[in-house]
N, C-alpha and C positions, 0 to 999 in steps of 0.2 A: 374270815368273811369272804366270800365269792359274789362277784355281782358281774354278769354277763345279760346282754338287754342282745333279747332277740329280734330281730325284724321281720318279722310277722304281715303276707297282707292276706287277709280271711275274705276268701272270696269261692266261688264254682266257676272254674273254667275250664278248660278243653286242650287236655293233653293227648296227641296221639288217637288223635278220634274220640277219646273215653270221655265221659263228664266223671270227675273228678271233685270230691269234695274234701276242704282239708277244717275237722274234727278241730279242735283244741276243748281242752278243760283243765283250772287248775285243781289240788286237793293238797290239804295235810297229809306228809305220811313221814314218816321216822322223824316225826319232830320238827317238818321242813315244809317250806314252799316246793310245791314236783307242778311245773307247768309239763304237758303232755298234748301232742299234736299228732292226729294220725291224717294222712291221705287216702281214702278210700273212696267206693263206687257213689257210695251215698252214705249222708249223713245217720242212718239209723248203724250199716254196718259200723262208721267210724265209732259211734258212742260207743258200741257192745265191745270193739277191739279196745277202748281208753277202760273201759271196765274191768279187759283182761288185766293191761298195765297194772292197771293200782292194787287188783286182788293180786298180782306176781308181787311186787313190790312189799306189799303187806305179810306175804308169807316167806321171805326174806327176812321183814324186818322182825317176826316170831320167829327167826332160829338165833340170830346175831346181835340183837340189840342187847345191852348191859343195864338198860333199862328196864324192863319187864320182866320180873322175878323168873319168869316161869318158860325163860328161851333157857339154850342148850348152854349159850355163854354163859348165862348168868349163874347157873349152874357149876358149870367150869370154874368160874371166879371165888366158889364160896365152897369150895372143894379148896383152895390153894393153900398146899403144904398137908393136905391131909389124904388125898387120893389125887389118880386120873378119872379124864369121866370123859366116856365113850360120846361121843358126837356122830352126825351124817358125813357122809364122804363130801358133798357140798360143802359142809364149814371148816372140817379136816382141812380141804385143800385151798379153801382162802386164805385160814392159819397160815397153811405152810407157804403159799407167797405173800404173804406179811414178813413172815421172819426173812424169807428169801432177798425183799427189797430192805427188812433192819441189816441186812450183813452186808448188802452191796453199799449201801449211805456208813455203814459204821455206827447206825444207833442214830443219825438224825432223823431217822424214820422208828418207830416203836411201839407197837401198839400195846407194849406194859402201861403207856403214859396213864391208862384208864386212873392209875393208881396214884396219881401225882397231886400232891397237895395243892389244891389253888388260893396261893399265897399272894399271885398275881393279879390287882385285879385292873378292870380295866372302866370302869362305869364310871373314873373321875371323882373315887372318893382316896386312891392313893395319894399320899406326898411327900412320902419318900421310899426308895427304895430298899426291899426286905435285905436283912443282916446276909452274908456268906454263908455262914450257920443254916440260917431258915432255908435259904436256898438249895442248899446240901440236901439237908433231912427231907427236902418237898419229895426229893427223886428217890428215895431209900429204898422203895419198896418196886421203882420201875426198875426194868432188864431181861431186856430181851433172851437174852444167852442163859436166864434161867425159864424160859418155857421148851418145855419138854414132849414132843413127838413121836405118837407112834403109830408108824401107817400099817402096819400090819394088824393090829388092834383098832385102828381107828382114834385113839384117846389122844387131850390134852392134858398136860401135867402141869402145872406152875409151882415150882419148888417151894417158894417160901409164902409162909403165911402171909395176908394181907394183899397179896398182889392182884391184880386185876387187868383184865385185857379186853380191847373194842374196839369197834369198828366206824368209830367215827369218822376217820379218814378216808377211811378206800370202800366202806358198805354202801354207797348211795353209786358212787360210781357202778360196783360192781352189780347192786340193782338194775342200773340202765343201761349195763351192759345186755343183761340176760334179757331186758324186754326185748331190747332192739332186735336180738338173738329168733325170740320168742314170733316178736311179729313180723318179720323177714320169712322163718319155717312155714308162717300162716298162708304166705303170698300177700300180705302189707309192702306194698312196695316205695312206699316212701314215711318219714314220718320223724318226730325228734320226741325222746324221754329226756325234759331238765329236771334231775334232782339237786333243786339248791344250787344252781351252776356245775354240776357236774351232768355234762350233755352229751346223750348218744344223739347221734343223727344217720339217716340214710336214705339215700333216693335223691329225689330233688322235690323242691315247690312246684305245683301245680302247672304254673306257667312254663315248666322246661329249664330253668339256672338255679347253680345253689344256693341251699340255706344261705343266710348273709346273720353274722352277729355284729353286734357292735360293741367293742372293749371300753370297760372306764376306765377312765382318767383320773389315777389313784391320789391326783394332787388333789384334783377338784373335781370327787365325786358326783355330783351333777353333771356331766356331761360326758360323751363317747368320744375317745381321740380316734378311733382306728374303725373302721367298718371292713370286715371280710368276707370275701366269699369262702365255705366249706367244703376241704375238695377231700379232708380225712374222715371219720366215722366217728371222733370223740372232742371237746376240748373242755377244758376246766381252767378256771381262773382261779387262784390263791391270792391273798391282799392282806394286808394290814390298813387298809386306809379307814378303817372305819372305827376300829377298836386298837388303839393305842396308847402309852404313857412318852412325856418327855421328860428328862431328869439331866439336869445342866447342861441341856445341845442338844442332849443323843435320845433317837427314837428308838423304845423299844416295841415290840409289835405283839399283838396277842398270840400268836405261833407262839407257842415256847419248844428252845433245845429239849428233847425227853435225855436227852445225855448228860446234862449238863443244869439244868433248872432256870436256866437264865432266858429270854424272850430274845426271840432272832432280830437282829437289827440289820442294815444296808440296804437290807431290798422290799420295797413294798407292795410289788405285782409280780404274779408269775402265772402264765397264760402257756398251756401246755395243748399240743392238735397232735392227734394220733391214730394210732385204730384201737385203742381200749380206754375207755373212760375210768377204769380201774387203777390202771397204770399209769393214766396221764393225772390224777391225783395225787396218788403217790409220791408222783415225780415233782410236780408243784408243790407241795407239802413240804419234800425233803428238801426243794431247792430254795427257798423260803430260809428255811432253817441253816442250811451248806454256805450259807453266802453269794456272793456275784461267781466269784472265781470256781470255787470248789461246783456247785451247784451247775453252770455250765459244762467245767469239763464232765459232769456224769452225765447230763442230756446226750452230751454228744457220741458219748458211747451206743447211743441208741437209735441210730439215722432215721427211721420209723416216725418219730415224735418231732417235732419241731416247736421252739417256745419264744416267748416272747420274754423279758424278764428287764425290770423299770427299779432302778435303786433310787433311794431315797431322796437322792437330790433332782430326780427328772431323766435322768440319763438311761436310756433306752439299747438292749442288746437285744437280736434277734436273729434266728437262721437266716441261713442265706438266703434257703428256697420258697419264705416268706417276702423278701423283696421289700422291706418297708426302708421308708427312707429313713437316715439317720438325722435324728433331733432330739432337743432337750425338751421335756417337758416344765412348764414353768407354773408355780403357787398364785 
């Protein structure tokens, strides 16, 4: 679950001489809330540009989705162990940094998870925890290391029957990545695509300073600990505070290991700012999963990104070049 509350003031005002109108509209699309805000001359161009957004986003989500018989994945998925099947150079290469970020995590990133039993559930009718057994066989058919690559051909292979792969993790990102991309080429000079908390932004607000988000407070969902100003182009929040099990102590979180079948526990926030909202899912995902320690040191390999990241007791780590003070948060 991701929940990033934008602060938003919807108004006409005068930047740089120009009158300036800033657009917003929300819509369903891959299954999701996508609020969408454009900055433009006047409100007719802003709508026709939020129009572009959702039609970009929309033919995205008809090559990638595992939902909709008739994308290119889905296709992919129902070929496994029986052929490859030729794909666009677009989804080829999202594939290949999919696998690129399962090998740099080790498999706590995996987009075989498609295939994973949900044994786990989380809507509060669990009471006890699934057998080692159950937990084993949920993963059987995920693994990365058996999807199979061919850039010269273009094709994906998934070796063994049953297996499955999607882009639930990184496809909304890399949606808002391409609009921002999109309306930037147009000369859209400012503007934010949220898919589901996965947020591109660029430009400034109207009035001249940046976007400002405000972070929940994973203890106590109701309310924003942190207000920022945005000085990178992406950030995305990953949480468990919303969808959880507790089993004698210990929280487990609806993230589950794809390595391992078990539900990440220690950490319950991770708030990833960067220049690719692609990436910075990704990276939230995996760190979620990696734990406090492990998950930090792979941000840091990355000086680009900067995160925020909140274990489960309240205790708060974060870059340096964010500057927040250190404190506990408290239930």
């Amino acid at each position: 679950m991701k929940k990033i509350f934008l602060l938003l003031f919807l108004s006409v005002l005068t930047l740089h001489g120009l009158s300036q109108t800033l657009g917003k509209r929300t819509a369903k699309l891959m299954g999701s809330r996508w609020d969408i805000t454009i900055v433009a001359k006047d409100s007719v161009t802003a709508q026709r540009e939020i129009d572009q957004v959702i039609a970009e986003v929309s033919r995205i989500e008809f090559l990638i989705s595992d939902w909709k018989p008739e994308t290119q994945i889905s296709q992919v998925n129902r070929n496994a162990g029986i052929a490859p099947v030729k794909v666009d150079k677009e989804v080829f290469e999202l594939t290949e940094r999919a696998l690129q970020l399962s090998e740099l995590t080790h498999g706590a990133f995996d987009i075989s998870f498609a295939a994973m039993d949900r044994i786990w559930k989380f809507d509060g009718s669990m009471t006890e925890m699934p057998s080692p057994e159950a937990v084993k066989k949920s993963v059987e058919k995920v693994g990365y290391k058996d999807i199979i690559l061919d850039k010269e051909k273009s094709t994906i292979f998934l070796k063994r029957a049953g297996m499955k792969i999607g882009f639930g993790a990184l496809g909304e990102g890399y949606a808002a990545d391409r609009c921002r991309e999109m309306m930037q080429a147009k000369g859209i000079e400012a503007g934010i695509v949220n898919g589901s908390g996965d947020m591109a932004v660029w430009g400034k607000h109207p009035n001249g300073t940046n976007w400002k988000i405000g972070i929940t407070n994973p203890l106590k969902n109701d309310e924003i600990f942190q207000v920022m100003a945005l000085t990178k182009n992406a950030v995305v929040t990953s949480g468990s505070y919303e969808k959880f099990v507790v089993f004698d102590g210990k929280r487990y979180a609806h993230i589950i290991n794809p390595a391992t079948g078990y539900p990440a526990t220690g950490v319950c926030s991770v708030t990833i700012f960067g220049p690719s909202t692609e990436k910075a899912n990704g990276f939230s995902t995996s760190m979620m999963v990696l734990g406090k320690k492990s998950g930090i040191d792979l941000i840091k390999s990355f000086p680009e990104f900067s995160y925020i990241l909140i274990t489960d007791e309240g205790k708060i780590y974060s870059s340096k070049d964010l500057r927040l003070k250190k404190k506990r948060l408290k239930h």
